[in-house]
C-alpha positions, 0 to 999 in steps of 0.5 A, a space after each residue: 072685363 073687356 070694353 065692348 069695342 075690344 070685343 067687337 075686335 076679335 073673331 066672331 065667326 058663327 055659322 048661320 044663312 047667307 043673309 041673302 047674300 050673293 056668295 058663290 064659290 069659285 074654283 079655277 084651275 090655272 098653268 103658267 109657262 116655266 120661266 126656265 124653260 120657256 117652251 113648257 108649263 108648270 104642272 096645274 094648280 088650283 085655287 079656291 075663292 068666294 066671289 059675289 055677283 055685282 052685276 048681271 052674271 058679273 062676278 067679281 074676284 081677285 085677279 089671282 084667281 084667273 090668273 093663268 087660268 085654263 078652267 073656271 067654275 062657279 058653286 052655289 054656296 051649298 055645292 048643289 049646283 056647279 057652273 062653267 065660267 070664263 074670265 070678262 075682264 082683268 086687271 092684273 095691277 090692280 088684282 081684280 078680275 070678273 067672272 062670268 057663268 058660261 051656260 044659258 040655264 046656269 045663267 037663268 038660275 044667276 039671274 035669280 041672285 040680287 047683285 051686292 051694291 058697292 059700298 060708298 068710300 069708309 070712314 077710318 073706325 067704321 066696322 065691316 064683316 068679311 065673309 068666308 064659307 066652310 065644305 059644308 057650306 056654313 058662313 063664317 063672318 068676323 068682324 073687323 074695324 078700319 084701322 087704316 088707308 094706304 096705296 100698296 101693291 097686292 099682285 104685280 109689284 110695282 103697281 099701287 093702289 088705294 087699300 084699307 088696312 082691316 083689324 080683325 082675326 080670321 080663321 083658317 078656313 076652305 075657300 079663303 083664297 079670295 073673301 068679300 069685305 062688306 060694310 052695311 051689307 054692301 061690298 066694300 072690297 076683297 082680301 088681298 092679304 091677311 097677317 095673322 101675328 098682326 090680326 091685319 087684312 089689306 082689302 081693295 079699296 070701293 073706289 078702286 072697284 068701282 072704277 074697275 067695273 065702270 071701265 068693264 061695263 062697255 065689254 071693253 076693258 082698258 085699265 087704270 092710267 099712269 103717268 109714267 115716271 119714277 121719283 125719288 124723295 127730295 129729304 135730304 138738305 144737300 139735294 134740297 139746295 142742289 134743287 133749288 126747293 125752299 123750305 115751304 115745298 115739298 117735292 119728288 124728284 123726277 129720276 126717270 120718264 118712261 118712254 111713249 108714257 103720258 109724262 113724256 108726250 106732255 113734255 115732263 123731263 127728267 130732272 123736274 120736282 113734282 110739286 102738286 097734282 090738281 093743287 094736291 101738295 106733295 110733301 117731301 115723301 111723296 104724300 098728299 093731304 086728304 080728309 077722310 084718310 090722312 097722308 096717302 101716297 101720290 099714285 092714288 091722285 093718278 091710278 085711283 081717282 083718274 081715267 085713261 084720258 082725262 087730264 091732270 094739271 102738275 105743278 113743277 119745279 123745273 131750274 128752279 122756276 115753278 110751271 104748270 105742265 097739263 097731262 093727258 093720261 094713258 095707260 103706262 106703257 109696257 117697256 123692255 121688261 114687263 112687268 108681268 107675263 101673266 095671260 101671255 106666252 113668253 117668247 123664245 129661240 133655241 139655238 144651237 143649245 143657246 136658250 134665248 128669251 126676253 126679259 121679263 119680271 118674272 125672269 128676275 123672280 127666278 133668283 128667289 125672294 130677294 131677287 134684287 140683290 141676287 140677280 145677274 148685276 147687267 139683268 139688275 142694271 137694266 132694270 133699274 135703268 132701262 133707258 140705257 138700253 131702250 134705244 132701238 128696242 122693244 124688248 131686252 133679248 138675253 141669252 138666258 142659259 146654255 145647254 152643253 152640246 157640240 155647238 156650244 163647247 167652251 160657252 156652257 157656263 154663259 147665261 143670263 147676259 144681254 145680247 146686243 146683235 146678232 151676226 151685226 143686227 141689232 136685236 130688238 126682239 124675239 122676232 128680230 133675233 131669229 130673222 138675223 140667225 137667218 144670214 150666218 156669214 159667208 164661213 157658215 158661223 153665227 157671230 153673237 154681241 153679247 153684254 159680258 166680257 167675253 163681248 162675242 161669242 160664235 156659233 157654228 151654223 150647221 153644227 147648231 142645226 144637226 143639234 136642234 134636230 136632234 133635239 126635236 127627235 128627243 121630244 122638245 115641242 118647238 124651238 121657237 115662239 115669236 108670238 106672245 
């Protein structure tokens, strides 16, 4: 025989009313620019999603669902009733986007909906329901218990937030793309991802939500704060004394302080250990002590329970002295390579049969899965390093491939290297690069200082417009996009 507890642990999906819940559907078609061929887009693709109304004609969704997105419609549970909608606000860090129907009568019929409460902070054991909806509109519900609270990144890696790690078993089923987790009937937060050799779910975490839809409540949305550094534990012995930590401190170790961040403005150095924040210690791993949750990993006393301009007070330990550094918080700043392109158009110069663009995240995901070992080695120093390149630049321009062409014989087989200047320039961006092909020198030839062996390479100016030419008569839309 089971315990009961064992039962209330595995799948019981019955297909019965909503409860009155405000469910809806949700359909978005979504195309992304070709990270390859920056001046095209993917084929489309579409995704469905439950969302639930939070707030007059305020339908909150994962970030996944507008990502991109070229058209959003919403559904009533039964499918009787389709409405236009547009994205309000996203945060693609923190995988969360509102939604809203577009319409007035559609608005009228939203209004008669009663939003979903947000669910106070859990208790680790307590039982949730996450909610799915099959084609012919029946409810799927499984039970599930709170197994565990942890920071994770969902959407844009990187980038971590408080989540609560779900037992339950889910079904297959249409429309589970994005599926509510509720607790007392109140939302607790969305699915962001679901393990089933594990029976696990990852779900956002209430205060996360909460702070989402607080910043969006002005029409406004800024988004969650940082403080702009980048650690490294302090376990091992040798470091420790090197350091100068004694046994009682815990502590991470400041490897790096993003450019214009809030750690930098407030004079944080690289070097320093991070020992507190507000009196929160910091162990030697890089968590803190709470009481509902257990250890969770620092990024939440920042980018889960701050908002852009509030202040934190660090403890650090700076040539062995302990001091107190009081930061004002800020967005992180984007750097030389974003994160992510998500909403945005990449920006590129075709040249001669050099294909030029920026530097991006989602450039590095090209290499596959395992991009971090696969990658061009210059791509990964620079991004493992950026601030040996971010001097004078705002972006890290490169020379991503080369077509075969008369302008570009003997160098086909350069691609993916940083380009330095071009014809004695510094390139700091797209725009940069394409002001400076502008003056060749006196012989027509452009000069390129590229990161690669082969340190310069030369391009004819009046070959490379004979190709360009002949490559917009062949149907290429543009050969260049300066504006994101």
């Amino acid at each position: 025989m089971k315990s009961i507890i064992a039962i209330l642990l595995v799948t019981l999906c019955t297909s019965f009313a909503a409860e009155n819940l405000p469910l809806l559907r949700i359909s978005s078609t979504s195309q992304e620019y070709n990270t390859a061929q920056p001046w095209e887009k993917t084929p489309t693709r579409k995704r469905r999603g439950i969302g639930m109304l939070v707030g007059p004609n305020q339908i909150i969704t994962t970030a996944e669902m507008g990502a991109n997105a070229t058209f959003i419609e919403i559904e009533t549970v039964d499918s009787k009733t389709s409405m236009p909608a547009k994205t309000i606000a996203i945060d693609y860090e923190a995988n969360l986007a509102l939604i809203s129907v577009t319409d007035p009568d559609h608005q009228a019929l939203i209004s008669k909906m009663k939003p979903v409460e947000i669910s106070p902070s859990p208790k680790l054991g307590d039982f949730v329901k996450a909610y799915q909806v099959e084609d012919n509109g029946n409810i799927l519900v499984t039970n599930g218990v709170i197994r565990g609270a942890d920071v994770v990144s969902s959407f844009v890696d990187g980038h971590f937030f408080l989540a609560f790690e779900i037992k339950a078993s889910m079904q297959s089923a249409t429309n589970s793309f994005t599926i509510p987790v509720l607790k007392d009937g109140k939302l607790l937060g969305l699915l962001t991802s679901y393990t089933s050799d594990e029976q696990l779910l990852d779900i956002t975490a209430p205060e996360i939500i909460r702070a989402f839809l607080e910043d969006a409540s002005d029409g406004a949305y800024t988004g969650f704060p940082s403080l702009g550094i980048n650690v490294t534990r302090t376990s091992d012995p040798h470091f420790r004394a090197w350091l100068k930590l004694n046994d009682a401190q815990g502590g991470l170790f400041i490897q790096r302080v993003t450019r214009n961040s809030a750690a930098q403005k407030a004079g944080v150095k690289a070097g320093d250990v991070l020992l507190a924040i507000d009196g929160n210690e910091i162990d030697r791993k890089g968590f803190y002590s709470t009481k509902n949750y257990g250890p969770l990993y620092w990024g939440h006393l920042i980018g889960g329970s701050k908002k852009v301009g509030e202040t934190v007070s660090l403890s650090l330990l700076r040539d062995g002295k302990v001091i107190n550094q009081e930061v004002t918080l800020t967005r992180q700043p984007e750097g030389i390579i974003p994160s992510h392109m998500y909403g945005k158009a990449p920006r590129y110069l075709i040249k001669g049969g050099f294909i030029f663009q920026e530097l991006t995240n989602s450039y590095l995901e090209v290499f596959g899965d395992d991009w971090e070992t696969r990658a061009p080695i210059g791509l990964l120093d620079a991004f493992n390093h950026p601030e040996d390149y971010e001097k004078g630049r705002k972006r890290l321009v490169i020379l991503s491939r080369t077509i075969p062409t008369e302008a570009t014989l003997g160098y086909e087989r350069i691609s993916s290297v940083i380009v330095n200047k071009v014809n004695g320039k510094d390139i700091v961006d797209i725009p940069s690069l394409v002001e400076a092909f502008k003056s060749p020198n006196e012989n027509g030839i452009h000069t390129i200082e590229i990161d690669d062996a082969l340190k310069k390479i030369y391009l004819d100016a009046a070959m490379a417009t004979k190709v360009e030419a002949n490559f917009l008569k062949q149907g290429l839309p543009s050969l260049s996009r300066v504006k994101e």
